[in-house]
N, C-alpha and C positions, 0 to 999 in steps of 0.2 A: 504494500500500500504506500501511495506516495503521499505526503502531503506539500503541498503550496502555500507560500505569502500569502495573505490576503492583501486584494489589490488597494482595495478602496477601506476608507474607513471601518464603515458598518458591515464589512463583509463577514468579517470573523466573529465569534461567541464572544470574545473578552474585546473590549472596547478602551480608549484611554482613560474613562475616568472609570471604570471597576477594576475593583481590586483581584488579585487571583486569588482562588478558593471560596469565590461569595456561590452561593448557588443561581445555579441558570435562569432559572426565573426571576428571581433580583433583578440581575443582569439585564435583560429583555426589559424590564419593566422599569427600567431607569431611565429617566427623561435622558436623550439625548444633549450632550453641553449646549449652551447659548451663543449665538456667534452674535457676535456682536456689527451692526449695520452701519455702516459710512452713511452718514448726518451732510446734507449739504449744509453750510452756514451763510447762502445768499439767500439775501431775502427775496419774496416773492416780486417785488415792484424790482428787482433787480436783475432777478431773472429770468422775466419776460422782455425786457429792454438788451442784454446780452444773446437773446437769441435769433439765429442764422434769417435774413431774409430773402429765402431759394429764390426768389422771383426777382427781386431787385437784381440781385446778384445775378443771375442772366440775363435781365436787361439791359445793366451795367456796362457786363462782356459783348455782348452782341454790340451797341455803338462804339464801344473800343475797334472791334471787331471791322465793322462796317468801315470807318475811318480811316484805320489801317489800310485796307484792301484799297478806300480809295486814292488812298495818297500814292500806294501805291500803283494804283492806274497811272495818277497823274503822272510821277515821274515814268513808268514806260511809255505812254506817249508822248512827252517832252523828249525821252531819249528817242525815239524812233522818227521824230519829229527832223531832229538836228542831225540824223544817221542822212536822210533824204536831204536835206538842208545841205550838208556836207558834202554830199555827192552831187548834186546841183555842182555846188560853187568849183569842185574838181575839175569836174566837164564843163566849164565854162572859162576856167582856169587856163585848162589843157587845151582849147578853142583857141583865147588870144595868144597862147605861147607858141602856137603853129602859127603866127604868120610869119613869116621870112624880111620884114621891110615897114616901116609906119606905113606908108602906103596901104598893105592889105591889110595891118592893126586897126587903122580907122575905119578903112570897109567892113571888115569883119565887127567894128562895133557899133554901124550903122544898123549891119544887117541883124546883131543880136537885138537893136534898141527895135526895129520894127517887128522882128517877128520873137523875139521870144527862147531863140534855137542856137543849141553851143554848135550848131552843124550847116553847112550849106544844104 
């Protein structure tokens, strides 16, 4: 026969406040000890005022939220803005630095003033 620990407190016959040798039904029939219970010491108007407000607080995040995303629109369209911008001013760059002579520097910047085009 084997015998085991008991795992849990109240598993076993002899428990920590009987003594060994009281008879078993003593035992059994002895209030279990008192535990003693953790007391909050906030008062009531205090702690209804400390507690969480789930709703605010997601509404809160959510305009964080919204904000964030658009500012960050803003600056990718400012950068994507100046990316084209950029590449304009290149090709347009690249345009007057192909003439060979004032001569075709001022044609070519007539021809951009009327139409628009880094190109013949």
């Amino acid at each position: 026969m084997r015998l085991y620990a008991p795992l849990y407190e109240g598993d076993s016959i002899l428990r920590s406040d009987a003594a060994l040798g009281e008879p078993a039904v003593k035992v059994f029939r002895s209030p279990a000890p008192a535990r003693n219970f953790v007391r909050s010491s906030i008062q009531v108007k205090a702690a209804n005022e400390t507690a969480l407000d789930i709703h605010a607080i997601e509404q809160i995040a959510r305009r964080q939220r919204n904000a964030e995303i658009a500012r960050m629109l803003k600056a990718l369209f400012t950068a994507v803005g100046d990316w084209f911008e950029r590449n304009e001013n290149f090709e347009r760059d690249n345009f007057f630095a192909a003439s060979g002579n004032l001569a075709d520097l001022e044609q070519r910047q007539r021809h951009f003033e009327r139409t628009g085009r880094a190109h013949y």
